[in-house]
N, C-alpha and C positions, 0 to 999 in steps of 0.2 A: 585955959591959957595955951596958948600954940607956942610948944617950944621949937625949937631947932630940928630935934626929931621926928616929932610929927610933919613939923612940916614939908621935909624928904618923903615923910612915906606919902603924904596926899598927891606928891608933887609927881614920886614913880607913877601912881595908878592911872593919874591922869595922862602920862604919858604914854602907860600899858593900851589904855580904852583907845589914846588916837590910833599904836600902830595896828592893835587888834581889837577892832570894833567888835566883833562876834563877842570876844571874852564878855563885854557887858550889855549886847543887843543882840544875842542870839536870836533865829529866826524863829524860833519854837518857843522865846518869851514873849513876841509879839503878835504870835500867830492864837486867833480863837479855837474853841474846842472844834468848831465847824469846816474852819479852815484846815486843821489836825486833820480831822476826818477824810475831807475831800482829796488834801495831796496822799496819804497814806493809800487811800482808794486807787490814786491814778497811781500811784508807786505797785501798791499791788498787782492791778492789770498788767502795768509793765510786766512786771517778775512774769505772771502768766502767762501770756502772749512767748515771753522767749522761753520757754519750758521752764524756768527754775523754781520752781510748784514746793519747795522748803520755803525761798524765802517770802514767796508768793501768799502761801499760809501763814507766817509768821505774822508777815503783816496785817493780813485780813481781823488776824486776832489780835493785833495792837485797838482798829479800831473797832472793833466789839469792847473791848475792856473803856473804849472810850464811850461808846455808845451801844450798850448792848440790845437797841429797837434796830440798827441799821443794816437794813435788808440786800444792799448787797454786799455786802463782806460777807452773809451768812449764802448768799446764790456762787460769791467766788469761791467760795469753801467749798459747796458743793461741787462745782464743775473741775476743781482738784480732785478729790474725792473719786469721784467717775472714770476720771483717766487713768485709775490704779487697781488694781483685781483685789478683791477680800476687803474691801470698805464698809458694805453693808451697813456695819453694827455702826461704824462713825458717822454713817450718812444719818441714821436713825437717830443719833445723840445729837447730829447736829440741827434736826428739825425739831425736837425737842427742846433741848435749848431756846432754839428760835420761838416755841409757841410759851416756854416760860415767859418770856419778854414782852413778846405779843400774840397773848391766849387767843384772840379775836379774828386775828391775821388770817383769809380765806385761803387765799395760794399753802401758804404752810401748813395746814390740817392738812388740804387735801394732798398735798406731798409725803406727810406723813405718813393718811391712811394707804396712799401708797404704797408706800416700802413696806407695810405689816402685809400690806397683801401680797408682794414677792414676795415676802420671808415666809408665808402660812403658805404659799402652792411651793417655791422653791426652796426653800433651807427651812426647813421646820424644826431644823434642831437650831438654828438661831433663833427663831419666832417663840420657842419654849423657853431659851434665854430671856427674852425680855420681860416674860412673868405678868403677859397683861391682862390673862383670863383662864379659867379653869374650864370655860366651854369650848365648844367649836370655834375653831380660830375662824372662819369664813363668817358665823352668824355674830363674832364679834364686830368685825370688819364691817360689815354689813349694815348694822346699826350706826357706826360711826358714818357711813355716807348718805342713809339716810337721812341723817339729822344735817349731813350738806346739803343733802336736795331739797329740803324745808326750807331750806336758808336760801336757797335760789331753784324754786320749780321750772327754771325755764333754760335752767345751764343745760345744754345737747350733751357735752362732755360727762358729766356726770352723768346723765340718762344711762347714758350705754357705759361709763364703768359699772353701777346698779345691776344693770341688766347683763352684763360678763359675769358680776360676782354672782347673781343668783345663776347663770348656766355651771360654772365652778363649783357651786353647793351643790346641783343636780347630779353634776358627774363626780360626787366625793372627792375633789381635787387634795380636799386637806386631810383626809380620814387614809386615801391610800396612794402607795408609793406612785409616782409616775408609770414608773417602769412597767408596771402590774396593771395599769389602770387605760385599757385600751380605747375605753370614751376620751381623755386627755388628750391619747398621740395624735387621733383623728381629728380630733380640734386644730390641737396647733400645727398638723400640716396640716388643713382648710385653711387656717389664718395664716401660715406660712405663703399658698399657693398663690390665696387672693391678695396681699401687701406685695408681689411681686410684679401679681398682674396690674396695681390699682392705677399703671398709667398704659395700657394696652387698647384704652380704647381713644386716645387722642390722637389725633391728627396731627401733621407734621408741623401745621400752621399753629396749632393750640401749644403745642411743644414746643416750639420755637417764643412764640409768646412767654410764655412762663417761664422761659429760659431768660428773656430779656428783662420780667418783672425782677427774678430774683440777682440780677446781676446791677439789678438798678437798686439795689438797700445798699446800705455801709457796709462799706468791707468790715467783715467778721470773719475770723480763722475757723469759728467755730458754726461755720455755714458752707466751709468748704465742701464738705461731703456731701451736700446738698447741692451744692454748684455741679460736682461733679456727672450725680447720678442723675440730674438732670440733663447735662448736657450729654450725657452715654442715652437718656432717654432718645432725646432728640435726634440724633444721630442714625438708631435705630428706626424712628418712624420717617424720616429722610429714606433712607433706602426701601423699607417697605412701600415708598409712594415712588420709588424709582429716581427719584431727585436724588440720582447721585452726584453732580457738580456740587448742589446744595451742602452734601454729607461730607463732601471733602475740604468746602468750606471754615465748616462746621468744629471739623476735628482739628482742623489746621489752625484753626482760631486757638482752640484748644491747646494745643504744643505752645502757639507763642505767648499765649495770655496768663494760663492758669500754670500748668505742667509741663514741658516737653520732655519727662520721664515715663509718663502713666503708660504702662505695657498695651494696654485695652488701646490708647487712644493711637499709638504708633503705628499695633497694627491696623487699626482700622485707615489709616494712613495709607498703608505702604498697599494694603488692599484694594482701594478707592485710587489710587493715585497708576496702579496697573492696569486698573479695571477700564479707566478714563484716556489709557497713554500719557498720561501726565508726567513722562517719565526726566522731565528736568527738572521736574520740583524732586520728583522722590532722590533723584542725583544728588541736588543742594542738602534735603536733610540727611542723607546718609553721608555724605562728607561732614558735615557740622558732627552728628554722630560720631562716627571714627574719629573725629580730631577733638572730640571732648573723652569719648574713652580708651581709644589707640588700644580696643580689644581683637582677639581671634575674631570672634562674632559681629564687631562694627565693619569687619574688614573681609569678609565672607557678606554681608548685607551689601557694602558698598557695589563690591563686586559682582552681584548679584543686579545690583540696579543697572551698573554699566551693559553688561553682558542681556539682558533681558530689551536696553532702548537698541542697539545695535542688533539683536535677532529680530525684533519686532519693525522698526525701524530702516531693516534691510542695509545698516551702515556698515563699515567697519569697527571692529574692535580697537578703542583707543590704548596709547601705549602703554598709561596708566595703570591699565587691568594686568599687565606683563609684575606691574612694582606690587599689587594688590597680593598677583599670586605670589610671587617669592615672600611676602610676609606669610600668606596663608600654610604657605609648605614648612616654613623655619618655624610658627610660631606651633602646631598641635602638639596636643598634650594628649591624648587618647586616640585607640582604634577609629571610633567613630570620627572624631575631628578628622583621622588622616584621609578617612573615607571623603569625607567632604571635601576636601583639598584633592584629591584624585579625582572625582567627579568635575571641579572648576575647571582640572585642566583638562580634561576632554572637552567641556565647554568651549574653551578656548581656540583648542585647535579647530572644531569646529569649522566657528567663526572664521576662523583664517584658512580652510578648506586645506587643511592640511590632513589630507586624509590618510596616509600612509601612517604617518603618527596615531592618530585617532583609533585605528586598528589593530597595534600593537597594543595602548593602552587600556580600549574594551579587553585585550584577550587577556591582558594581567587583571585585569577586575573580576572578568570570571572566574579566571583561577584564585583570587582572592575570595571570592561567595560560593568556591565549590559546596560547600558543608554545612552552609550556614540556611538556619529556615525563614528569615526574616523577610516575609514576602514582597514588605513595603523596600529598601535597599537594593533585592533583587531587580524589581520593577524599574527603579531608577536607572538600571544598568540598562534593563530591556528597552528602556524606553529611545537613552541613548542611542544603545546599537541600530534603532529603527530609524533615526534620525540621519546615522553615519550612513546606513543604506540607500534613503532617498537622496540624502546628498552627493551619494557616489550615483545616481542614476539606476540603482534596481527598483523595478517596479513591483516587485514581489516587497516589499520592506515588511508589508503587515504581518510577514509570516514567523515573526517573533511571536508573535498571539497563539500559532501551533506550537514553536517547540515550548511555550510554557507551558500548553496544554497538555502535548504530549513529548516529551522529552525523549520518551525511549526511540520513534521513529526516526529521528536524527545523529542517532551517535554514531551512523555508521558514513556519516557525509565526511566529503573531505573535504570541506572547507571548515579549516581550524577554528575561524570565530561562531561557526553557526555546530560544529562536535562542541567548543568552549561553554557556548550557551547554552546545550542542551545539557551538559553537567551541572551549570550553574542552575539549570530548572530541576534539578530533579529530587532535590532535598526540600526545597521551598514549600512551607504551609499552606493544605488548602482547607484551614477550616474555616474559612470566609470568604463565600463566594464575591462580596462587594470587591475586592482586591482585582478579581481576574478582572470585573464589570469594569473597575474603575482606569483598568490598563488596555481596554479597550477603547474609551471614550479618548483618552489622552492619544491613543495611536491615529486614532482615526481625526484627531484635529492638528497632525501634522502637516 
C-alpha cells in the first residue's frame, strides 16, 4: 500500500535523478570492463605525457587490477620507472608480475632476461637479492636465452644478445669487479667508440633521408631524442660535404620546429650564419633571443651580431649598438663580464674611427692585464691593438706578433701603447705554442 509517505519519498528521487542524472547513470555504470580499460589507458598517457608519473602510475595499476594480461599499463609502468634512477628492482617485479599473467608472452621474458643481465654485470649485489640461482649468474642467464632462441632461431636480436653474453662469461664480467677487470673496460669503450661512430659513414643525402623517415612517424615525446641526434647527425654530414647553405637550413629548421633552446643547434647557427654573411637572419634571431631573455649574454650576442654585419659589411655601426652597450656596462656582475664590456667598446669606437678614444682605451686594458697570464684575453687585446694600428694607417701593425714574442725589446719605446703592450706581454703563458700560431693567423687575416 502506497501511503502519503512513501509516496514523497518516490516522488524526491525522481526528482533528485532529473536534476542529477549522474546520481543514478553514472558513467562508470554504464561503461564495460573494456571501456574501463581503454579511457583509464588514455587517461594514463595523458598523466604521462605532462610529467605527473604518480598519477600516471596510479592509474596504470587501476587497469591492471582490471585486467591483469593488459600489456600496455605494464609498458607504461615501465617507461615511469626509466625516467627515475634506483628502479631496477621495480622494473624487475614489474616484468615478473607481467610473466605471472602471461607466462608465454615473448617481449616480457626477453625483457626480463634482460634486467637479470644488468643486474649480474652491473649491480650484483641486487642480482643476489633476487635469489635466482646459486651458480654463475651469466651461465644462468644464458640458459634462459637459449631456450628464446629455440623458440625463434631466426630472431638476429637474440643472436647477438647470446653472443654478447658468451663474450661477458669469457671476460668474467660476473665473477670480477669492473673496476679490476681490464678485458670489460676495453669492451665497453670499443662499444662506446663504435654506437658513436654507427652514423659516420652516411652521406648527407642518406642523413637527410632518415631525418625525413623519422619525422614522418607520430609524434612521440618519447622519440624526441632520436629526432634530435638525428638531426645533430645530419647537420654534421651537411658541413663535411660543404653544403653549408644546406646545414643552416637544417639547424634553422631545427630552432623553429623542434627547439629554439638547444645550445648545440644555436651555435651551429650562429656559426653557419657568419660563415655564409648571413648576417640578418643571425640579426633577427638574436633579437627574438634578447627579448625572450633580456640577459647580460643575449645582449653581448646581439651586439656581437650587429658589430660583426657592419665590420664585414663595411657599414656603419647602427645607433642601437650605442643602447646594447649601456645595457652591457650597467648590467656585469664579474671581472670577466666587465672585460667583455670593455672590449665591445673598443669595438665600437672602432667602427666609428674614433681613434683617439680607441687608444686611451687599449692603454687602460693593458694596464688592466699587466699581471695576469691568461694568454687567450691577452691576445684579445693584441689583436685589437693591431687593428687600431691598421686603422690609423701603420703599416708596421703586425708588429704586435714581436712584442708578444719578445716583450723585453720594447719597454724602452716611447710610445705609451706599444711600452703598455709590451708589459701586458710579459707575464702571459707560453706553455702552448698553438696560442702564439693562433694570433698569428688572426693577424694576418686583418
Amino acid at each position: 500500500m502506497i501511503t502519503r509517505k512513501n509516496f514523497l519519498r518516490i516522488g524526491s528521487l525522481g526528482i533528485a535523478s532529473i536534476l542529477v542524472p549522474n546520481f543514478l547513470f553514472s558513467k562508470s555504470s554504464i561503461l564495460s570492463p573494456v571501456e574501463d580499460v581503454t579511457t583509464l589507458l588514455k587517461q594514463a598517457r595523458r598523466y604521462r605525457r605532462q610529467g605527473r608519473f604518480s598519477k600516471a602510475k596510479t592509474t596504470y595499476q587501476q587497469v591492471l587490477s582490471l585486467d591483469g594480461t593488459e600489456i600496455r599499463a605494464y609498458n607504461g609502468i615501465r617507461k615511469i620507472l626509466l625516467k627515475e634512477k634506483h628502479k631496477e628492482l621495480e622494473v624487475i617485479q614489474l616484468y615478473q608480475q607481467a610473466l605471472s599473467n602471461l607466462p608465454n608472452h615473448f617481449r616480457f621474458k626477453r625483457s626480463l632476461y634482460g634486467e637479470y643481465l644488468r643486474a649480474s654485470i652491473g649491480n650484483q649485489k641486487l642480482f643476489k637479492q633476487l635469489n635466482l640461482t646459486s651458480g654463475r649468474p651469466l651461465s644462468f642467464i644464458k640458459q634462459h636465452f637459449d631456450t628464446l632462441l629455440q623458440e625463434r632461431p631466426d630472431n638476429k636480436n637474440l643472436q647477438k644478445q647470446v653472443a654478447k653474453i658468451n663474450k661477458y662469461i669469457a671476460m668474467n664480467v660476473d665473477t670480477t669487479y669492473a673496476h679490476k677487470n681490464k678485458a670489460v673496460k676495453q669492451f665497453r669503450k670499443d662499444n662506446k667508440k663504435a654506437h658513436k661512430a654507427r652514423f659516420a659513414t652516411l652521406t648527407s643525402t642518406e642523413t637527410t633521408q632518415r631525418l625525413a623517415d623519422l619525422n614522418a612517424l607520430p609524434v612521440n615525446p618519447d622519440r624526441q631524442q632520436h629526432i634530435r641526434e638525428m638531426n645533430q647527425v645530419n647537420v654534421k654530414a651537411l658541413r663535411t660535404d660543404k653544403n653549408y647553405a644546406a646545414a643552416l637550413t637544417a639547424t634553422e629548421a631545427y630552432l623553429n620546429d623542434v627547439s629554439n633552446s638547444d645550445a648545440y643547434f644555436i651555435k651551429q647557427f650562429r656559426d653557419l650564419s657568419k660563415q655564409l654573411n648571413q648576417y640578418d637572419k643571425l640579426i633577427n634571431f638574436e633579437i627574438q633571443n634578447h627579448a625572450a631573455k633580456n640577459t647580460y649574454w643575449s645582449a653581448v650576442a646581439l651586439f656581437d651580431a650587429y658589430q660583426r654585419k657592419s665590420e664585414e659589411m663595411n657599414q656603419p655601426a647602427p645607433a642601437v649598438m650605442d643602447t646594447l652597450l649601456t645595457y652591457i656596462t650597467n648590467n656585469y656582475n664579474n671581472p670577466m663580464q666587465r672585460f667583455e664590456a670593455a672590449t665591445r667598446k673598443i669595438k665600437l669606437s672602432l667602427l666609428r674611427n674614433e681613434l683617439s678614444d680607441v687608444r686611451e682605451l687599449l692603454i687602460e686594458q693593458c694596464k688592466e692585464k699587466m699581471l695576469v697570464s691568461d694568454s687567450h684575453s691577452i691576445d684579445r687585446i693584441n689583436i685589437l691593438i693591431a687593428k687600431y694600428w691598421k686603422k690609423s694607417g701603420e703599416n708596421d701593425y703586425k708588429r704586435i706578433i714581436s712584442i708578444c714574442n719578445l716583450p723585453n725589446d720594447y719597454l724602452q719605446s716611447d710610445d705609451e701603447l706599444v711600452y703598455k703592450a709590451s708589459l701586458m706581454n710579459m707575464n702571459r703563458s707560453r706553455s702552448k705554442a698553438i696560442h702564439i700560431d693562433q694570433l698569428q693567423y688572426r693577424i694576418s687575416k686583418l
